[in-house]
C-alpha positions as CSV (number, residue, x, y, z in Angstrom):
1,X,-24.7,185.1,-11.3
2,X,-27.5,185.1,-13.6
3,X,-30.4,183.2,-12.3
4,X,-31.3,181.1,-8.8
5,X,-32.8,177.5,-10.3
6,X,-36.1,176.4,-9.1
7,X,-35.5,174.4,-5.7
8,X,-37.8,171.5,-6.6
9,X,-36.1,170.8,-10.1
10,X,-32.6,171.3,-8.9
11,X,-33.1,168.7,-5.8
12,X,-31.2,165.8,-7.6
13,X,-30.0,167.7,-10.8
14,X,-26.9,169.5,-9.2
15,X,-25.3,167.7,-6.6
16,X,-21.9,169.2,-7.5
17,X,-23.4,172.5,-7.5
18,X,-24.9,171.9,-4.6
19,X,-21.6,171.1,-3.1
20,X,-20.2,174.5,-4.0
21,X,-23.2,176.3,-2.9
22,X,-22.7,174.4,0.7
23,X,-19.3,175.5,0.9
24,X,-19.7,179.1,0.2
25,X,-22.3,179.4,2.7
26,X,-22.2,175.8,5.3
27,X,-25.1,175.2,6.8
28,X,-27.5,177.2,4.7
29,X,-30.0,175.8,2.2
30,X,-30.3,177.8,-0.5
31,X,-31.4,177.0,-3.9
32,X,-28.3,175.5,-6.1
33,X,-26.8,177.7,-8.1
34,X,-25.4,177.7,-11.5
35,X,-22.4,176.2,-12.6
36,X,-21.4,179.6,-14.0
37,X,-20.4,180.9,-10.5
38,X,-17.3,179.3,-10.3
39,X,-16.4,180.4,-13.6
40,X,-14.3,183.9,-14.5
41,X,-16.8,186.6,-15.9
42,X,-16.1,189.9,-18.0
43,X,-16.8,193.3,-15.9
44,X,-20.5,194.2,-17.7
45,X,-21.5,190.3,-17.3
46,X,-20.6,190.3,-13.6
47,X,-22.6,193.6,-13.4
48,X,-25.9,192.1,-15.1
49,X,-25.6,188.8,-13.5
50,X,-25.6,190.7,-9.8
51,X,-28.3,192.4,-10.3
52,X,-30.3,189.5,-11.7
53,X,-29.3,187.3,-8.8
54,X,-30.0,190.2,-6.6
55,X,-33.7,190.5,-7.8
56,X,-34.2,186.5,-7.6
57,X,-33.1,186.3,-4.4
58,X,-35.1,189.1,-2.7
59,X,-38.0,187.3,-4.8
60,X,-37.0,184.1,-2.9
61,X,-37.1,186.1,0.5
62,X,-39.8,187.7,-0.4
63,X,-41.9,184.8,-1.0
64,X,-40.3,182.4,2.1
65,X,-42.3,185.4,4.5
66,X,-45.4,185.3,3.0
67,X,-45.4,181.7,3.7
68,X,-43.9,182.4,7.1
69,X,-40.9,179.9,6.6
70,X,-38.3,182.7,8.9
71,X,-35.4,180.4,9.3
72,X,-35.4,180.0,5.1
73,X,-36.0,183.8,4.8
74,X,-32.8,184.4,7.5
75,X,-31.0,182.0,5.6
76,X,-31.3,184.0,1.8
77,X,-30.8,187.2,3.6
78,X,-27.7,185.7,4.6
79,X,-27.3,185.3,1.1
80,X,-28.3,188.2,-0.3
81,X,-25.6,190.4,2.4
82,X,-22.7,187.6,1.6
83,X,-23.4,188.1,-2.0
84,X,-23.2,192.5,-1.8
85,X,-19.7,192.2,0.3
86,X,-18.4,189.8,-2.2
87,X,-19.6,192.4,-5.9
88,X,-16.5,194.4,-7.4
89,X,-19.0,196.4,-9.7
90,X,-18.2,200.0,-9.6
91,X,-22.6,200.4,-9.6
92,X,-23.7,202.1,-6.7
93,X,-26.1,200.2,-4.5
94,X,-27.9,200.9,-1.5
95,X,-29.3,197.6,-0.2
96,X,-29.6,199.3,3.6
97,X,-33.2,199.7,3.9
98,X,-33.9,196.2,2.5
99,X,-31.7,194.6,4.8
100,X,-33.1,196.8,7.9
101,X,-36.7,196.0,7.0
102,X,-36.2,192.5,6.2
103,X,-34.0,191.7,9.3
104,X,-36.0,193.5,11.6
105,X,-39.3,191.6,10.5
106,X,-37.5,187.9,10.6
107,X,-36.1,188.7,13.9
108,X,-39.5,189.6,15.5
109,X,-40.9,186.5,14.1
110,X,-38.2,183.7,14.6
111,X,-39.3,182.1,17.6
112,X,-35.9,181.7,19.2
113,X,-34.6,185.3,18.4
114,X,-33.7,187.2,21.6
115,X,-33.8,190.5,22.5
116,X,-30.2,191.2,22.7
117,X,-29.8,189.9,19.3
118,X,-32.4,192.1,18.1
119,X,-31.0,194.9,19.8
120,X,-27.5,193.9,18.3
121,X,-28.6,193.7,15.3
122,X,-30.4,197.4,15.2
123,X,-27.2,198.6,16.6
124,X,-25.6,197.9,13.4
125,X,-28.6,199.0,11.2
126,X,-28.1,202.5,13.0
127,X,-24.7,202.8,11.3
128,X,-25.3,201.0,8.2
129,X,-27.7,203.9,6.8
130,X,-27.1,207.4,8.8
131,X,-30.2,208.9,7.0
132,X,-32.5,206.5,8.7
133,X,-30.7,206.9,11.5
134,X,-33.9,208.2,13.1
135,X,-36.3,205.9,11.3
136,X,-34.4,202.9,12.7
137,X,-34.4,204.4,16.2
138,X,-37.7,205.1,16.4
139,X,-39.0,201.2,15.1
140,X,-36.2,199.9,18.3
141,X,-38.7,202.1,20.7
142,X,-41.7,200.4,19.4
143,X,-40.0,197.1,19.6
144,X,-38.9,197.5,23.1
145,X,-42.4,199.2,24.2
146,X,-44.1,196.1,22.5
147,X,-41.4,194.2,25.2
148,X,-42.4,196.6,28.1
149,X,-39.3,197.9,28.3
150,X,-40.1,201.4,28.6
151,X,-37.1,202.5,30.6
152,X,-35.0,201.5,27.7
153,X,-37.3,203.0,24.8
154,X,-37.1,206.4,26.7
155,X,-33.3,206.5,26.7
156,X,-33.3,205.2,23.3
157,X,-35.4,208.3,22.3
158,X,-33.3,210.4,24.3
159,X,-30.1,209.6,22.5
160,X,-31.7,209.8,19.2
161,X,-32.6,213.1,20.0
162,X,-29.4,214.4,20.4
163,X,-27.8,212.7,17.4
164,X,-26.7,214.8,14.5
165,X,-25.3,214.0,11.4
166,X,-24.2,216.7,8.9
167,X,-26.8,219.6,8.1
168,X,-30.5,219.1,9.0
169,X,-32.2,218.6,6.3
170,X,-36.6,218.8,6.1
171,X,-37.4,215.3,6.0
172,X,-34.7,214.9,9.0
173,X,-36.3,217.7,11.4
174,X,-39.9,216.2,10.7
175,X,-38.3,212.9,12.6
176,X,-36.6,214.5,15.2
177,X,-40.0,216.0,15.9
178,X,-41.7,212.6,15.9
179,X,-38.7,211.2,18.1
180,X,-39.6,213.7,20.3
181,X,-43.4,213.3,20.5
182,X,-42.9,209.9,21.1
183,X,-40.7,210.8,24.5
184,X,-43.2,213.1,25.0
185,X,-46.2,210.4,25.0
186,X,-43.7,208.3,27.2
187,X,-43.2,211.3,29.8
188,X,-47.0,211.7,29.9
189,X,-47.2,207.9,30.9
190,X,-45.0,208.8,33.5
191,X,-46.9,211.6,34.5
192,X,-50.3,209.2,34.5
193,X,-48.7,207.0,36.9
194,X,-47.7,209.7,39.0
195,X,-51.5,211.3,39.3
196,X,-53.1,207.7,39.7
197,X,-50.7,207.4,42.7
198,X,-51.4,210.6,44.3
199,X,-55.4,210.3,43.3
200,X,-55.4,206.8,44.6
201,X,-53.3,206.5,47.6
202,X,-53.6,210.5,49.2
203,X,-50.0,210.6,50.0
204,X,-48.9,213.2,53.3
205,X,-46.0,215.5,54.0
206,X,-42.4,215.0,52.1
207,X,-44.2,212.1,50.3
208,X,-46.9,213.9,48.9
209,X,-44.7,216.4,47.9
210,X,-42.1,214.3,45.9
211,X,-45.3,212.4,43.7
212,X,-46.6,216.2,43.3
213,X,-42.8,217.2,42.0
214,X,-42.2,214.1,39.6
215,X,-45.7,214.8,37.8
216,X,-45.5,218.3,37.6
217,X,-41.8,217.7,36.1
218,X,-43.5,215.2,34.0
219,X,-46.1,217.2,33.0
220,X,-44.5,220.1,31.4
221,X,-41.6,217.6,29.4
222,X,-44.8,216.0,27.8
223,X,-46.8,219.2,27.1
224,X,-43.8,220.3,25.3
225,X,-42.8,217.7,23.4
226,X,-46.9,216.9,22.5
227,X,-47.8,220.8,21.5
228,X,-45.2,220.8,18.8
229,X,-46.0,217.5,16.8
230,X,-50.1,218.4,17.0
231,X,-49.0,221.7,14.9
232,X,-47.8,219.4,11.8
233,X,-50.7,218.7,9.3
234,X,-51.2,215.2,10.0
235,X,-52.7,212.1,11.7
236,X,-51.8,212.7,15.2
237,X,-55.1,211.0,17.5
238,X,-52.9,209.7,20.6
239,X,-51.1,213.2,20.9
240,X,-53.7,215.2,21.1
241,X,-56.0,212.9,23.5
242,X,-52.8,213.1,25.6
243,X,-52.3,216.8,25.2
244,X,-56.2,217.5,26.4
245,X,-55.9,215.1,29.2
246,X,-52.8,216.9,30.2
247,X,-54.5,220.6,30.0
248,X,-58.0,219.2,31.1
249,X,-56.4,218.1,34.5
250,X,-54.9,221.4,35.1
251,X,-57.7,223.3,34.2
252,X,-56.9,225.0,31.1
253,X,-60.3,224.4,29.1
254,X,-59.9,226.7,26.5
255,X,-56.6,226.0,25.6
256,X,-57.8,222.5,25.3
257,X,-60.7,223.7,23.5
258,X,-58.8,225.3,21.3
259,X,-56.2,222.1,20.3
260,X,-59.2,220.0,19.4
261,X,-61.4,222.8,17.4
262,X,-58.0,223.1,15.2
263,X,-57.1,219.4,14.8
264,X,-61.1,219.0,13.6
265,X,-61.4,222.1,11.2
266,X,-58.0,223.3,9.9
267,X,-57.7,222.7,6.5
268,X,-53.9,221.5,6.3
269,X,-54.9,218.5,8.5
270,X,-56.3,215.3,7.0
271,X,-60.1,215.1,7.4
272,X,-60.1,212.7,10.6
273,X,-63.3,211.4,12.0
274,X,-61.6,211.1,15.3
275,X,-61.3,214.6,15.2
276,X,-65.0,215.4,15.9
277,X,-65.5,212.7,18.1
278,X,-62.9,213.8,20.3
279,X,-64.3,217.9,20.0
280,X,-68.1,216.3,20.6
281,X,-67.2,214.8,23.7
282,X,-65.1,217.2,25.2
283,X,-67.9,220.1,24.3
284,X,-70.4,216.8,26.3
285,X,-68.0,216.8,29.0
286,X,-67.8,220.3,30.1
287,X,-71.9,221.1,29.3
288,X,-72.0,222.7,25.7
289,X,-75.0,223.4,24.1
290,X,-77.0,221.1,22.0
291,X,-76.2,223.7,19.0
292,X,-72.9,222.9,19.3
293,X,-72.8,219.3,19.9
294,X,-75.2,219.4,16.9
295,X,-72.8,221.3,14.6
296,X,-69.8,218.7,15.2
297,X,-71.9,215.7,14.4
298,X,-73.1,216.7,11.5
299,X,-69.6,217.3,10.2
300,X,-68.8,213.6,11.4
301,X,-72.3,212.5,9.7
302,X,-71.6,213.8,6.2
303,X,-67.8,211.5,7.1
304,X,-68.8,209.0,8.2
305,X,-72.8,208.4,8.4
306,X,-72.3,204.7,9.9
307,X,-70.3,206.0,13.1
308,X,-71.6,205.0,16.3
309,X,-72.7,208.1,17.6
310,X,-75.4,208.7,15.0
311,X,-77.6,207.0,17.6
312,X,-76.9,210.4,20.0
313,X,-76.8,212.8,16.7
314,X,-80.5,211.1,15.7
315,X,-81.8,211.6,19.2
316,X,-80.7,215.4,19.8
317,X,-82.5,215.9,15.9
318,X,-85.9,214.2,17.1
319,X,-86.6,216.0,20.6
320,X,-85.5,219.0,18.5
321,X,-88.5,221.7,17.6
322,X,-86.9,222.6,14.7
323,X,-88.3,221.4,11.3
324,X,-85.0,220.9,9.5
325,X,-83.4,218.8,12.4
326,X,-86.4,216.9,12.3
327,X,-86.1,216.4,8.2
328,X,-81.9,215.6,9.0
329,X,-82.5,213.2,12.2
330,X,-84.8,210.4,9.9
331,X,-82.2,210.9,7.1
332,X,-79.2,210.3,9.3
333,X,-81.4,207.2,10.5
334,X,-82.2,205.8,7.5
335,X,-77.9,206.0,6.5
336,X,-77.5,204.6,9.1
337,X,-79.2,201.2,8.3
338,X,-77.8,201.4,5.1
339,X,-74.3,199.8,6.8
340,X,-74.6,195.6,7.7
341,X,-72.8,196.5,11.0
342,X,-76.2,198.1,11.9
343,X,-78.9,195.4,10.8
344,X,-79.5,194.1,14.0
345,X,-78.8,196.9,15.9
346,X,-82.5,197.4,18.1
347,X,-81.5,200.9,18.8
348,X,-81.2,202.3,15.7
349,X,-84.3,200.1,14.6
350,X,-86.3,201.8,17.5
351,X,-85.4,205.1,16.4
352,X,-86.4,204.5,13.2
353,X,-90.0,202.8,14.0
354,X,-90.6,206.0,16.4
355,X,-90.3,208.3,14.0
356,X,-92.1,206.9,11.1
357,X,-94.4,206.0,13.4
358,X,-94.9,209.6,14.5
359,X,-94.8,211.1,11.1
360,X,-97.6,207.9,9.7
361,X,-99.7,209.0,12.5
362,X,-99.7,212.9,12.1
363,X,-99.8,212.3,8.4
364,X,-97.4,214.8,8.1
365,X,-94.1,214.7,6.4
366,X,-94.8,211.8,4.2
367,X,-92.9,213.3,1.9
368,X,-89.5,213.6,3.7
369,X,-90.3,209.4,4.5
370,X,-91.1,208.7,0.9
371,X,-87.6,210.6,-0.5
372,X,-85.7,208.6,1.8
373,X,-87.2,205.3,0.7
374,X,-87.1,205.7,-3.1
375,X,-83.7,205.7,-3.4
376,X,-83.6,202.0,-0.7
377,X,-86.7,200.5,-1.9
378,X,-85.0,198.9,-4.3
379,X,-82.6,196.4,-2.3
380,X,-83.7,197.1,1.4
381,X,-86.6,194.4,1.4
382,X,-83.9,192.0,0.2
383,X,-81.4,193.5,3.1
384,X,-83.8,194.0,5.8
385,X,-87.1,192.7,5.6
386,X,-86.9,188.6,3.9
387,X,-89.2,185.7,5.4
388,X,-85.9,184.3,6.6
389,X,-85.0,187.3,8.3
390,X,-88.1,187.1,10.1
391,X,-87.5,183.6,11.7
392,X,-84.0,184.6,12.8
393,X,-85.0,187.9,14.3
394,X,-88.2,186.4,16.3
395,X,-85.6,183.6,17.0
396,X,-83.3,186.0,19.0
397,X,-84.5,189.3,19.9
398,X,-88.5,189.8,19.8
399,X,-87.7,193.7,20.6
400,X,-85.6,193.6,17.2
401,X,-88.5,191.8,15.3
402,X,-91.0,194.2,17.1
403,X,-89.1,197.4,15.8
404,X,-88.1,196.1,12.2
405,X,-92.1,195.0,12.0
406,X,-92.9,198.6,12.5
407,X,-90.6,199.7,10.4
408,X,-92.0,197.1,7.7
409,X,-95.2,197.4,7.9
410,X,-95.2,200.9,7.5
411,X,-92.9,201.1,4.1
412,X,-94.4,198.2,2.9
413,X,-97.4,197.6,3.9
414,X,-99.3,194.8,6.0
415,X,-99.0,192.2,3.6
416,X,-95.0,192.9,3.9
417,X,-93.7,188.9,4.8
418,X,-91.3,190.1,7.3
419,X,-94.4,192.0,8.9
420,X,-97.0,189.4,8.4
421,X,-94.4,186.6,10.2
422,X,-93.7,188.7,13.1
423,X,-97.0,189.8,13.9
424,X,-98.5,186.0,12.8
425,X,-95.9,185.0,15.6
426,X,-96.1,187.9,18.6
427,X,-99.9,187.5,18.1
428,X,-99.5,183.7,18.5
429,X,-97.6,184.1,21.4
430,X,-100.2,186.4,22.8
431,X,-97.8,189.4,23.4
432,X,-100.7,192.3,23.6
433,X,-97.9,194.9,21.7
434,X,-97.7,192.6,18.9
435,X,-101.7,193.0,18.7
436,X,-101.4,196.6,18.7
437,X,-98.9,196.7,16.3
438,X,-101.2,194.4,13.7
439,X,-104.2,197.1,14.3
440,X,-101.7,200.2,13.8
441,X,-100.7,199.3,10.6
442,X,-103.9,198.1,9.4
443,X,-104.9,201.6,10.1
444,X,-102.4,203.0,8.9
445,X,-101.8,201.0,5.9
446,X,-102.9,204.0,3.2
447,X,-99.7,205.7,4.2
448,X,-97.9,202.5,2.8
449,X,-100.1,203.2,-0.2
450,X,-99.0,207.0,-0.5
451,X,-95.6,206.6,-0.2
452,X,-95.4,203.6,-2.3
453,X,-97.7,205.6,-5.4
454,X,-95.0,207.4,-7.9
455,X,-98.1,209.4,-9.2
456,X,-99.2,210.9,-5.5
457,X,-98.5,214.9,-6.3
458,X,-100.0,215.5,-2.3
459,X,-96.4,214.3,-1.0
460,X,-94.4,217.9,-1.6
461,X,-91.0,218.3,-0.4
């Protein structure tokens, strides 16, 4: 086999090879094939012509599940297995991972595929490649858990974890562990529904006692299991949350403490955002000090400036005494509306107008306003402050217009158009803040001029 022909020219070409093709496979309809096939072949020509078929026809699969056609993509994987048992060629080939991958993805999409025919099907995908033995097992858990069957992922875990197939290798003991960390995250659900009965319902006597039994049982199975996969280097955010939840209940703060302050700073592991959120708010939870709640956000700021809890990290800076936190809170602000996710965020707007506001008034500090805005003043007007922007802010949130106006009129000055709208219109509307607002930056306007002047030497870092 050389070459599948294009369906569209074939329909009407072939009708004799169409014949053939029926009969090999009845029922499917696959593309017509050559009249070649038929036809004796030497040993080397055989060997090139499978391995050109073979390429087409995982091109032809390929490109029937981008366009979501899963009955044509079942029918040429059909194909493509009838076509492997059927090669004499002495070359090796190791098709197991294709068909496991392929299979599994057309029989969670086919609309009439059922779950025993899935599960058959993996069944046979376990034996067909012993290596991913454990790989296989583990995509059947997710599968059923996606299926609430949880009962039947657990044992399926369970009897992966005892399988063994010649000598452990690395790359096989890295998936047992994960085989086992999943059965771990499955016995802390257990143990979850177990405390949320107790907690809920107060259970007496023998009762009690029973619940209490099943979650402590529970408990240590998960812990565990959990412990040993969050020692890898890796990605592991679920485990771990699961793990603290686990020692946090019983008590055992610093050894919870401990887990999270490794998964955020150990050097093997990824860098992982989520790794300093979760440390901030467990060090929130249990009453740390603002130093040290300080200390992990800046770690997540220099990551990820546009996270959510720069809001928090900018608030902590600005009630903060300290000079420098001061200098770092309007910097972390001004990143902060760099992102579009923030534009119309009124929070972050207001923490921005408060502290320019503060700084234009004590006329100290200019400096640390004018370093942020040289490097924005370029494309924030366009981003942030357009006459159109104006109308659409006013139009839906006067509180948004309000802040950005401060913000405005402040790095740009009172004849600033998003300014001059909003103010035109809160004045018009006789909304005494707005009036206040045109007056304060009227005042104020020279600090517009200062910040704005490249040749101002007065404005030191």
């Amino acid at each position: 086999m050389d070459t599948f022909l294009e369906e569209e020219e074939a329909a009407g070409k072939n009708s004799a090879a169409h014949t053939r093709s029926s009969t090999l496979l009845p029922g499917l309809h696959l593309p017509f094939l050559p009249p070649h096939l038929c036809q004796p072949a030497s040993s080397q020509e055989h060997k090139l012509n499978f391995k050109k078929s073979k390429e087409v026809c995982l091109r032809y699969i390929q490109d029937a599940m981008l366009q979501k056609q899963w009955k044509r993509a079942a029918e040429f994987l059909s194909f493509y297995v009838e076509s492997l048992e059927k090669d004499f060629s002495r070359e090796y080939v190791n098709p197991s991972e294709i068909i496991w991958r392929v299979g599994t993805e057309i029989l969670c999409h086919c609309s009439n595929g059922s779950m025993r025919e899935f599960n058959s099907f993996i069944e046979q995908m376990k034996t067909f490649g012993v290596k991913r033995y454990l790989k296989v097992c583990l995509e059947h858990a997710f599968h059923l858990l996606c299926n609430g069957l949880i009962d039947d992922a657990y044992q399926n875990l369970s009897l992966a974890e005892s399988w063994r197939y010649g000598e452990q290798t690395a790359i096989q003991d890295k998936e047992m562990k994960l085989i086992q960390a999943y059965r771990g995250l499955l016995d802390y659900y257990s143990w979850s529904k177990q405390k949320n009965i107790l907690l809920e319902h107060g259970l007496d006597g023998f009762e009690n006692l029973s619940v209490e039994q099943e979650m402590h049982s529970c408990f240590r199975k998960a812990a565990v299991n959990l412990k040993e996969i969050i020692k890898i280097p890796g990605v592991w955010d679920l485990f771990v949350k699961c793990y603290v939840d686990l020692l946090e209940f019983y008590g055992d703060y610093n050894e919870a403490h401990q887990v999270l302050s490794e998964y955020a700073y150990n050097s093997k592991f990824p860098a992982n955002p989520n790794a300093h959120v979760y440390l901030y708010q467990f060090l929130k939870r249990h009453g740390e000090s603002k130093k040290s709640l300080i200390s992990v956000l800046k770690i997540l700021h220099d990551l990820v400036p546009s996270h959510e809890l720069m809001i928090d990290f900018n608030t902590m800076l600005q009630k903060s005494r300290k000079r420098k936190r001061c200098r770092l809170g309007l910097e972390v602000i001004f990143a902060v509306l760099d992102y579009a996710g923030w534009k119309e965020n009124v929070k972050a707007w207001s923490c921005l107008a408060r502290q320019v506001k503060q700084i234009a008034i004590a006329e100290k500090h200019l400096d640390w306003i004018k370093q942020e805005w040289n490097s924005r003043k370029d494309w924030w007007p366009a981003f942030h402050f357009t006459h159109y922007l104006a109308k659409r802010n006013w139009k839906e949130s006067e509180s948004l217009s309000y802040e950005k106006a401060v913000v405005a009129g402040i790095l740009l000055g009172k004849d600033c158009k998003y300014f001059k709208y909003v103010s035109h219109q809160g004045c018009k509307a006789q909304v005494k803040r707005f009036r206040i607002l045109k007056k304060f930056v009227n005042k104020h306007n020279p600090v517009y001029l200062r910040i704005s002047d490249p040749s101002d030497s007065s404005l030191k870092p």
